[in-house]
Every structure is written in structure tokens, then in C-alpha cells.
N, C-alpha and C positions, 0 to 999 in steps of 0.2 A: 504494500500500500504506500502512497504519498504521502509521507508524513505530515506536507502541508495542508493536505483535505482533512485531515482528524478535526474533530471536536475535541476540549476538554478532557473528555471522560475520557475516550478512544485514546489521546494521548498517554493519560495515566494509567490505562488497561496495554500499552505497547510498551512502556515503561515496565510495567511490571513483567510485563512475558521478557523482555531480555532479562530481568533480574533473574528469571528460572533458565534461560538457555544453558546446553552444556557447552555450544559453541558459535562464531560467526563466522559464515563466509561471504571475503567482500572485494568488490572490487572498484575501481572509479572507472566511470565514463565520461568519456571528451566528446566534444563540440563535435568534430569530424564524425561523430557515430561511432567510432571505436569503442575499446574498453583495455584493459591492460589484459585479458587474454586474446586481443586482439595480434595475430603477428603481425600484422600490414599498418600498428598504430603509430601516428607520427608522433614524434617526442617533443613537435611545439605544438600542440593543439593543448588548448585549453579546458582545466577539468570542468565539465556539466554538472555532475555530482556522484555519488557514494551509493551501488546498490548491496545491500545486504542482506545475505540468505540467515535469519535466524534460526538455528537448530534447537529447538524443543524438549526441556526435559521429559514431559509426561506426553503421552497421546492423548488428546483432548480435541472436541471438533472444536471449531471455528468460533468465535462470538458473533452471535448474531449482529452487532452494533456494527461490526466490521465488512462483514460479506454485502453490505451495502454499500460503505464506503472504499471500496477497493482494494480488496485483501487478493494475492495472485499467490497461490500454491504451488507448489513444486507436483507436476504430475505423477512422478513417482512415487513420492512419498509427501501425501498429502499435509499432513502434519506441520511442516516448515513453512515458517512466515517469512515471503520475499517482501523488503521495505525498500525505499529510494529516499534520498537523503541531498537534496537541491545546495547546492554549494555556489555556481555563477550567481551572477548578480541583477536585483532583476529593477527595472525600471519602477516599478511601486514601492516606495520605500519601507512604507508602515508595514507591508504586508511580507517586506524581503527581512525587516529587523525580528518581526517571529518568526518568521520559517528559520532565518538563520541561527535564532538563538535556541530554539526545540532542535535543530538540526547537531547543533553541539552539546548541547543536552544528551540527546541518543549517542552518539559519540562519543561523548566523554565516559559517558557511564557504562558504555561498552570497553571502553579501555581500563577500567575502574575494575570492572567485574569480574576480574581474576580468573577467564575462563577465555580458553583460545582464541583468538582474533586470527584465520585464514585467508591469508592474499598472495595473491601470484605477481612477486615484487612487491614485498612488505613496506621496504624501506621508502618506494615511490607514493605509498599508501600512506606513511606516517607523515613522513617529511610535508605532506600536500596538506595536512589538518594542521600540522606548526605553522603551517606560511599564512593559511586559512582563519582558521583560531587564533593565531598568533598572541594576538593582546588579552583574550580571554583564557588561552590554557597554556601552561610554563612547561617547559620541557620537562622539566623536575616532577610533573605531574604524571608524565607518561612512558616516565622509565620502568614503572614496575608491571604496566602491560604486557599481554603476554600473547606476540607474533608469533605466528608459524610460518614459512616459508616454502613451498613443496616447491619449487622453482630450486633453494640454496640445498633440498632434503637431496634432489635428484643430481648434481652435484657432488655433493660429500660419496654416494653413488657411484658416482662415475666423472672426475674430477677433468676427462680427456673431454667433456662435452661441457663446456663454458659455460654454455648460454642456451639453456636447455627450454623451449617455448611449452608451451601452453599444449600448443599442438603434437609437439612430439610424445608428451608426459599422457596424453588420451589415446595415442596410437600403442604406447607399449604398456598400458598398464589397462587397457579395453579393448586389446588387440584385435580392433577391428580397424580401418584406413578412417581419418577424420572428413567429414562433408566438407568439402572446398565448398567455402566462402560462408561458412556457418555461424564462426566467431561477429563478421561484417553481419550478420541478419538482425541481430539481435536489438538494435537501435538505426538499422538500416531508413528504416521510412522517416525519422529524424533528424538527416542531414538535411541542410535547408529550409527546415519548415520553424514557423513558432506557431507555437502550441501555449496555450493558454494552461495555467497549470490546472485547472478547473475541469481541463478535458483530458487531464493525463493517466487517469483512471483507464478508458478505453487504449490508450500508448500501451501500457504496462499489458493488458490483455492482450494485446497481436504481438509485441515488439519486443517485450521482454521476458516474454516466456522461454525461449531460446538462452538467454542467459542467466535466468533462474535454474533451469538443465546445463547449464556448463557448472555454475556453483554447486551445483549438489554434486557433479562428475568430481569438479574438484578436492570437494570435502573427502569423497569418497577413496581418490588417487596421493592424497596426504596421509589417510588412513593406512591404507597400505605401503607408503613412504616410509611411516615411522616403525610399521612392523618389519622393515627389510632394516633399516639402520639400526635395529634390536639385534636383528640377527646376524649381521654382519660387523658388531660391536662399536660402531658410532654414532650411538644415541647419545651418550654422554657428552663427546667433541660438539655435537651439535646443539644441544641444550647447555652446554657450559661457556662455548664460545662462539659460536657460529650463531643463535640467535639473541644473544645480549648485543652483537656487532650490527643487529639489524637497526635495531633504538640508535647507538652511538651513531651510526653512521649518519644514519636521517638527520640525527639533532645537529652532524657536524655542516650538511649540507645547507641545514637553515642560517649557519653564521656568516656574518661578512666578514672577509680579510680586506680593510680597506688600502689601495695603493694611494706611492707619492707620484700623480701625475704627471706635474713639473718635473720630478726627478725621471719620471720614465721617459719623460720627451726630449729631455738632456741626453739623457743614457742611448738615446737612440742616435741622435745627431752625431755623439762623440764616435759612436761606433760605423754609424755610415761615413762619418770621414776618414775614418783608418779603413776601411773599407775602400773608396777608391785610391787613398793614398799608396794602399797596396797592391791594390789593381796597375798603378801605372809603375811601381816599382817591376811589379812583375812582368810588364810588355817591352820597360827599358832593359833588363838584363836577358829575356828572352829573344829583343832585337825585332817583336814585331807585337799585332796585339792579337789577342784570344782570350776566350771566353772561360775565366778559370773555373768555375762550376760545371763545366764539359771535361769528363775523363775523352772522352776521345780526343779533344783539341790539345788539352794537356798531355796526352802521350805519344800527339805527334810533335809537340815541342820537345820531350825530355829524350824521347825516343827515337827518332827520325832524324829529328834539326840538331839534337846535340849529342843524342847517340851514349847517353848519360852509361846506360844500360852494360855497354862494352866495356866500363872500368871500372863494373864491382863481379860481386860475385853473383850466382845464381838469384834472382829475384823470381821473386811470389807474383802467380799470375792467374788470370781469372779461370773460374773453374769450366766454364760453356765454351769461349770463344780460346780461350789460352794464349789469349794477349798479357804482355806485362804488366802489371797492375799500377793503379797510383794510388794505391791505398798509402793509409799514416806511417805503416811497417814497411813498407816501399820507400815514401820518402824521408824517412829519418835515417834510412842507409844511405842516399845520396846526396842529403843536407850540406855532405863534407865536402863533397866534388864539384860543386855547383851552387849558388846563391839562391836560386829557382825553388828548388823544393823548401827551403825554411822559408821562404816568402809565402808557397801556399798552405805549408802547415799553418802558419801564424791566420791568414786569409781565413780557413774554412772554422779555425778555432771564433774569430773574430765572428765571421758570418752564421754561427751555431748561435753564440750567444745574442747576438742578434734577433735573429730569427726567429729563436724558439724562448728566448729566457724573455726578450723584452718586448719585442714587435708579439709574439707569440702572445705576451700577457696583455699586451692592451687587447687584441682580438676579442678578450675575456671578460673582458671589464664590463660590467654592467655599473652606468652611474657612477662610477670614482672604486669599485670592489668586485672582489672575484670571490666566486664560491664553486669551487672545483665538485665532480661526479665522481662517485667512489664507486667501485664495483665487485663486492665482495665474491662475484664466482668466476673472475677474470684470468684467471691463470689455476696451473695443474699444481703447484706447488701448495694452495692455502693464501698465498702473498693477496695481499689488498691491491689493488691496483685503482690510477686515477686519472682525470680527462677534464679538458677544459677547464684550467689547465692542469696538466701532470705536473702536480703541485712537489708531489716526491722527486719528481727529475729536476727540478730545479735548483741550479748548482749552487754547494755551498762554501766552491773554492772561487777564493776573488779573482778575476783575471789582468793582469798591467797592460793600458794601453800607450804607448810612446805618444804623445801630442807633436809634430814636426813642428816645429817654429821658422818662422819666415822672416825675419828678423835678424840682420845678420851680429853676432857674439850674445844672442840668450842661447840657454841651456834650454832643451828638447823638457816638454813638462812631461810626467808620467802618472798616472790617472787610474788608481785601482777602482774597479768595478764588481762589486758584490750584488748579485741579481736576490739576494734574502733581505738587501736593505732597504730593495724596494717598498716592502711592506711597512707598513705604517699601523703600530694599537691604537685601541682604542682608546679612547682618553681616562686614567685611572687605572688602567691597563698596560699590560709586559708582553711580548713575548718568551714563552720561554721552549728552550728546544731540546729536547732529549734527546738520545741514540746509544743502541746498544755497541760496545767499543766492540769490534774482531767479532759478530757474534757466531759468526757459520765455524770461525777457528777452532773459538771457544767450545762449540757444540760438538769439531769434529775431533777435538783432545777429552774431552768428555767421553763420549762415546767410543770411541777408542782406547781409552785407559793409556794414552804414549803416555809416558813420563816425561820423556821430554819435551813436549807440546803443553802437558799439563804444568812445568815447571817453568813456563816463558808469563804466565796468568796469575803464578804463585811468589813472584819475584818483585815487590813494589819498584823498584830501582827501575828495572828494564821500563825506557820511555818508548824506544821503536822496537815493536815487534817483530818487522821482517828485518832486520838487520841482523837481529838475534839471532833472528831463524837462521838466515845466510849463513852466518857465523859457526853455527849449530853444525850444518848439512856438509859445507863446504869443508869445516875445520882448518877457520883460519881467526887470528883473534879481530877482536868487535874492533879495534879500531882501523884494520885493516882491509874491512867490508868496504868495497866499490858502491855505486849506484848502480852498475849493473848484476852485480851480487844479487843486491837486495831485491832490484826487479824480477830477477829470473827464480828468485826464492819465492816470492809474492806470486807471479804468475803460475809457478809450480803446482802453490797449497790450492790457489783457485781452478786449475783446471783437475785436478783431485773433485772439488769442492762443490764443483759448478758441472763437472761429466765435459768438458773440454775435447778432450783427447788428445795425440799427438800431432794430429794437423792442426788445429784450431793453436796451440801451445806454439807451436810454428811460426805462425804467421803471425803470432803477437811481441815473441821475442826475434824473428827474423832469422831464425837459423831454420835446416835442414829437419824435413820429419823425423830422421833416425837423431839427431841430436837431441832432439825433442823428446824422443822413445827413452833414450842415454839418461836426461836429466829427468821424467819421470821414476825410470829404475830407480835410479840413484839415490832418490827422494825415499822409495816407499825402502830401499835397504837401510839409511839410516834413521826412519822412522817405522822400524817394523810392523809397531801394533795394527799403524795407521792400514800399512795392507792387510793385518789377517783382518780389519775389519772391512775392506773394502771387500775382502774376498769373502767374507762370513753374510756380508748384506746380499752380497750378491746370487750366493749358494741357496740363499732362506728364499728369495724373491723365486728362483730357479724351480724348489721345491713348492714353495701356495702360489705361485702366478700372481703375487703382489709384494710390495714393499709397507711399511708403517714407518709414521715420526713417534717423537716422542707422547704425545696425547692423543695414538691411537687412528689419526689420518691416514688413509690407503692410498695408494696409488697401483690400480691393479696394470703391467705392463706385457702385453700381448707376448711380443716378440722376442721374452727373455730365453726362450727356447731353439730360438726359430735357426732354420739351418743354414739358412744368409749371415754370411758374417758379417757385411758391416750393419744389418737389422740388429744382430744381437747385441753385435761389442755396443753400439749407440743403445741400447736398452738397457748394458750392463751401466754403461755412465749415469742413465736415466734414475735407475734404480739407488745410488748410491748419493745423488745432488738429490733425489728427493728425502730420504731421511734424515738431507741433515736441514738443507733450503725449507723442507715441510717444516723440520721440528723449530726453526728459528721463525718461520712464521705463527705456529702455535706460541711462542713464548710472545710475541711480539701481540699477537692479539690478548693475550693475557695481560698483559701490561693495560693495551686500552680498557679490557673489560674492568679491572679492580682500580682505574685510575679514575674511571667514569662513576663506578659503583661508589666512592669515598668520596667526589662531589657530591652526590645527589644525597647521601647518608648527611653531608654536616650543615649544620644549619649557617653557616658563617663563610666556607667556598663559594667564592665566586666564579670561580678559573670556568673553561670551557676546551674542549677540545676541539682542536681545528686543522 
């Protein structure tokens, strides 16, 4: 029923039926007619409003006061009250400030009611009442709600499928094919039209019966969601971390991080002028002009015209065409021989931060602030990932820009740029910024029991860790570690760490695959434990056809058998970066969840997470 047709009493008799539900399933619909089980819904259309399938403690028929006023059943199971919940904004105002404040009414007290709240994309469901409600309901109000998510169930499930739709979760769990174009039915004859809400009674009878049957499908495919994650032992991972992250996340999307304008519009200028000042350095010692954002233009300069390539050693070159490369491990071998290649490393470094740290954040800006999209089922590892902007990629090492002076006896000015100081608190407000130091090292000296891994974590003294390490592997003393020690130590423990292998290790320290094979060995001989664990992960995955982190995360991996060898060695990597990459995203969500938990517990925290 339309919550704004009730009477009085009928309100207070719908009130009371959610006080007895044992659950809700809900979802919002947009202007476009969509709805969030819609796969074809666009991510600007504007929410319409909130329908929701009330689940019924007792079986009881209908009240008569209602089957007048618009009560729409679920066919299947008559019992369940489907309700609509009017959110856009409507040109009568007196008649928008009740409907709007019964509308949050029902809402709130459904959040309130300590009994499942079911949505396909929780967090797009929550986050929409905070923006919505805003001024009448405090975040703090609806932390202790209690979302389901069969979208993030089916995930934890099977972690290789991201972004698991609406549509796919009704093909394999009603194994029957879904009706093309069925989700679109549902509010289909309401694109275009206005409708008087006085006539939406007969809407609800033709239009939203279709989506009153996907809500019960749904309740029903959560149901059985939660009995697989029983049985395959991540009911706990998802109840202790995976849906507290659904609340954090929402509430982090409703905050502003407000930028310094002015300072981003400097920042941009300074960087487009070192931008062509590089550009024409790079056409006067090249002898002609080209396009340095063109690998082909650039490899017919470095290659062709200067012939760079004839006075080093063997160069990395692309995998399809097996042309020379220009990658970064390309030209910092040639840096030496030629003025060219540090001119475009400096260039694309310049042009990155550019592009994506500054240019990239105004793109973002809404109104003087940006509020990045987080996406808790976005990668196989557990890792959060984020978008417009990828607030995590946002670098937190400053970079030096030379200023040229044209003036002849000043000194060249030099101009550090930290793209984190763009951000601006709010007033009475810090940022502060946490980070776990080393933590995949940390996890993978844990988990392996090396002692000497474990004894680089246990030593207050030691300030750089890979140098130690160098130090450690190489057996030469700490103060006679090179920079390239320390790198090829560093690069070593991460391609261990990360499933690299000995091509990938290659082409980042620039030597030879066999060299690369050489400094692996070498690595797991004087840190023994580290292989029997890499070979002990590897064996267990071999024997159950999946891997686990530390809080119980699966990653099941097809191919850990398979009789292809580069399928399997790439499955054996796969296998061994996910127990430690899974288990450092488990600790990492844990940190948000009892960080968020200890806000919302004190009466005097103001902090917020962002």
C-alpha cells in the first residue's frame, strides 16, 4: 500500500504490523523506472522512492481497513504486506511535509526494529535515507541496524565474480533462465507519466506486482545464501565484518572531504608548465618534435633515430608485437646513455600526477568536495576498493617540481607538491591518517614463523626494513646496503607476496628471467620457513581446491591442478598472495569495524570516518 493514502488508524495499524515482522525486503526505485534489481539501472537517475516487502510474523488475513485502501500481496504467499515509501519531492508542500515525515517514520522504525532489513546493494539503500533524512536521522542512529546483503553473501561465495547482479543470483539459485526484460516491467508504464499519488493505488496493482515477486524471490535467495555460508564456514567473516562494513561504508559516502580550490588550480598550472617545459626539452635533445605520450613515436626516437637500444644490454619488450619497450624498467636502463629517457620519466611522472591526482580531483568535485564510491565486492582478495575518486590511490609521497627561471642569475625555484594537502577539514576539525606499517611482511613473518622476518618487527632500532632485509639475504653489513640492494630485497619479498613470479620480478628490477628465478631461490634459501610455507599453502589449496586468510575468507582456485603449466604455477602465486593480501584485508576491515563501533559507543567522539 501507499503509505501516503492511509488514514490515521491504517497508519498506526502499519506501524504496528512492522513492529511484529520477522523481516524487510526493500529496495529503491528511480525516476527512469528502474529499481536496484534492475541490471540496465542508471547510476544518475534519481531515487522515486523505497518499496518494501514486509515479512509477517503470524499468518493472519488482511485488515479489512486496508484491502480498501491499497494493500498489494505477494501472490505466492499471500501473507506479506508490499508498502511504497514516496521519497522525490512533490510540488504540494503540506501534503509532501506528511508523507515525508510518516515516510521516515516507517523507516526509521524499521531500522530501529532489530530485525533484518534485505537489499540488493545495502549500502546504496542506506547511504540514500542519510542524504534523504539527513537533518532528521544521525548516523549514530543507524549503526545498530541490521542489513543483509545477498549481493556481498554471493561474493564471500565466490569472490572471482565481483559484481554478482540481481539477475544472475535468480538464474543459479531458481535454476530456471530469468525473463528478459522483467526486472524493467515492474515500474515500466511509469516512465514518463505523472501520476497523481491518489491514483497510485491502481500503479501498485498492474506495475508493481512484478516487483513484489522479485522481493519475495529475493528474501527467498538470501535465505539460502546464508545457509551455504553456514556451510561453507563464512557466516561469521560475514556477520562480523562484511556487514558492519555495509553501515561504515554508507555513512563514509554521506561525508564531505572539502578541497582547496585555489590551491588545486595553482597545482595544476604549476604542473602544466613543467609539462611543456619538458615537452620542449625533450624535442631539443631529441633534434625534432613528437608526441611523448605515443610509445610508438617514442620508440622511433630512442630506437630508430638514436639507436639507444645497440648500447645496452638485452631490453624488455612487449609481449604481442615484441617490439622494444618504453616502459619505466626500459628507460631507467638508458637514463645513462642519453638525456631523453630521464626527461620522459620525469614527463609521465609529472603528467600522472597531473592527470589523475589533480585534474582527476576537480573532475570530482561537487560544489568545492568530493565524496568518493567505495565498493566492498570489488576485488578477489576482500580489499575495499574506491572510484571517483580513488581516494586510496592518491599519493602520499610529495613530488619536486624544478620552476625554470627566466631571469638571468636567480636560482631555479623548486616547488614540493603533496596531492593529500589538497584537502582541506572541517573547521574544528583534523585530519588524521592511519596505516598499517609493512603489513603483508608483517603477516607473511607471522604466518610463516621465519625468525628472521619475525626478528626485523621485534627490533625497535631497525628504522628501514628493507635494508635490513638486504642486509639479512645478501650478508653484507647494514651500512654497506646499496639502493639497489634494498630494491631488489623489497621487490623480492613482494613478488613472494603479491604471486609476481619471475617474469613480472624481471621486468621490474630489469634483469634477465633466470636472474630473477636466481634471486627468488636465493631468497626462499635464506629465509627457509618463508618457502615451507609457501609450499605448505600451496599443497592444502592442491588438496580442498581453495585457499583461506586469516578470518576464514576462501578463495576457491580452479586451476591449482590443472595440467597447463603456466594455468597452475599462476594459480600456485594466486593461492599464496591471497592468504596473506586476504588476511591483511581482514585485519584492515577490522580496524574500520571497532574504530566505527567506539564512535558511535561514546557519547563525546566526534571523529568520523572518511
Amino acid at each position: 500500500c501507499d503509505v501516503s493514502s492511509l488514514g490515521r488508524e491504517e497508519e498506526r495499524e502499519l506501524l504496528a504490523a512492522i513492529e511484529q515482522a520477522v523481516a524487510f525486503v526493500t529496495t529503491m526505485v528511480f525516476q527512469d523506472g528502474s529499481s536496484q534489481l534492475s541490471s540496465e539501472q542508471v547510476s544518475t537517475s534519481s531515487v522515486k522512492g523505497v518499496v518494501v516487502l514486509v515479512k509477517n510474523q503470524a499468518d493472519h488475513p488482511c485488515p479489512p481497513s486496508h484491502s480498501s485502501a491499497g494493500c498489494t500481496w505477494n501472490a505466492a504467499q499471500e501473507k506479506d504486506k508490499l508498502i511504497y515509501l514516496k521519497t522525490e519531492r512533490s510540488s504540494l508542500w503540506e501534503q509532501e511535509q506528511a508523507h515525508k515525515k510518516h515516510s521516515r517514520q516507517v523507516l526509521f522504525q524499521m531500522l530501529q526494529c532489530k530485525v533484518p532489513i534485505i537489499c540488493f546493494n545495502a549500502k546504496d539503500f542506506l547511504r540514500t535515507l542519510l542524504q534523504v533524512y539527513g537533518d532528521e536521522m544521525s548516523w549514530k542512529q543507524v549503526a545498530d541496524s541490521i542489513l543483509l546483503d545477498p549481493r556481498i553473501a554471493a561474493w564471500l561465495i565466490n569472490p572471482s565474480d565481483t559484481v554478482p547482479s540481481f539477475e544472475s543470483l535468480m538464474q543459479k539459485y531458481f535454476e530456471k533462465p530469468f525473463p528478459k526484460g522483467t526486472e524493467n516491467t515492474e515500474t515500466g508504464t511509469l516512465r514518463n507519466a505523472s501520476v497523481s499519488i491518489f491514483d497510485i493505488f491502481f500503479i501498485y496493482l498492474c506495475q508493481y506486482q512484478n516487483l513484489g515477486m522479485n522481493l519475495k524471490k529475493l528474501y527467498n535467495v538470501t535465505v539460502d545464501l546464508a545457509r551455504d555460508l553456514k556451510a561453507q564456514g563464512l557466516w561469521n567473516l560475514f556477520c562480523t565484518l562484511e556487514l558492519p562494513l555495509i553501515k561504515i561504508l554508507a555513512v563514509m559516502e554521506t561525508h564531505k572531504i572539502y578541497v582547496n580550490k585555489q590551491e588545486l588550480k595553482k597545482t595544476s598550472e604549476i604542473l602544466g608548465l613543467r609539462l611543456k617545459e619538458l615537452e620542449q626539452e625533450a624535442h631539443r635533445v631529441a633534434g625534432e618534435r613528437f608526441l611523448l605520450t605515443s610509445s610508438y613515436q617514442l620508440r622511433e626516437v630512442l630506437f630508430d633515430k638514436l639507436k639507444l637500444h645497440t648500447l645496452c644490454e638485452k631490453l624488455q619488450r612487449t609481449e604481442i608485437q615484441q617490439l622494444v619497450s618504453t616502459s619505466e624498467v626500459v628507460l631507467n636502463k638508458l637514463q645513462d646513455l642519453h638525456p631523453l629517457p630521464k626527461i620522459i620519466l620525469e614527463y609521465r611522472q609529472v603528467h600522472k600526477m597531473k592527470s589523475t591526482y589533480v585534474d582527476g580531483l576537480r573532475t570530482c568535485m561537487r560544489k568545492g568536495f568530493i565524496s568518493s564510491t567505495w565498493n566492498q565486492t570489488g576485488t578477489v582478495t576482500g580489499r575495499l576498493s574506491a572510484k571517483h575518486p580513488n581516494i586510496q590511490g592518491i599519493s602520499k609521497h610529495p613530488v619536486r617540481i624544478t620552476k625554470r627561471q627566466y631571469i638571468k642569475g636567480k636560482e631555479e625555484d623548486v616547488v614540493t607538491i603533496s596531492p593529500r594537502t589538497l584537502f582541506v577539514s572541517k573547521q574544528g576539525y583534523t585530519f588524521l591518517a592511519a596505516d598499517f606499517s609493512h603489513i603483508e611482511l608483517r603477516i607473511l613473518a607471522d604466518l610463516s614463523s621465519e625468525p628472521e622476518l619475525l626478528k626485523l618487527f621485534q627490533e625497535p632500532e631497525i628504522t628501514d626494513i628493507f635494508s635490513t632485509l638486504a642486509s639479512q639475504w645478501k650478508g653484507i653489513p647494514s651500512e654497506q646496503v646499496k639502493h639497489a640492494d634494498r630494491e631488489q630485497a623489497k621487490r623480492v619479498v613482494y613478488s613472494v607476496v603479491y604471486g609476481a613470479g619471475k617474469e613480472r620480478l624481471a621486468d621490474c628490477l630489469g634483469i634477465t628471467p633466470l636472474q630473477a628465478s636466481q634471486f627468488i631461490e636465493s631468497f626462499m634459501q635464506k629465509y627457509k620457513k618463508v618457502h615451507e610455507f609457501t609450499k605448505k599453502t600451496i599443497e592444502q589449496c592442491r588438496n580442498k581446491g581453495y585457499v583461506v586468510s586469516i578470518m576464514g575468507r576462501k578463495r576457491p582456485l580452479a586451476n591449482i591442478n590443472a595440467q597447463d603449466y603456466k594455468l597452475r604455477t599462476q594459480a600456485e602465486r594466486q593461492a599464496v598472495n591471497f592468504v596473506v593480501q586476504g588476511s591483511a584485508a581482514d585485519l584492515c576491515k577490522m580496524a574500520m569495524v571497532k574504530i566505527f563501533a567506539s564512535v558511535v559507543i561514546s557519547p563525546t567522539l566526534t571523529a568520523r570516518l572518511v
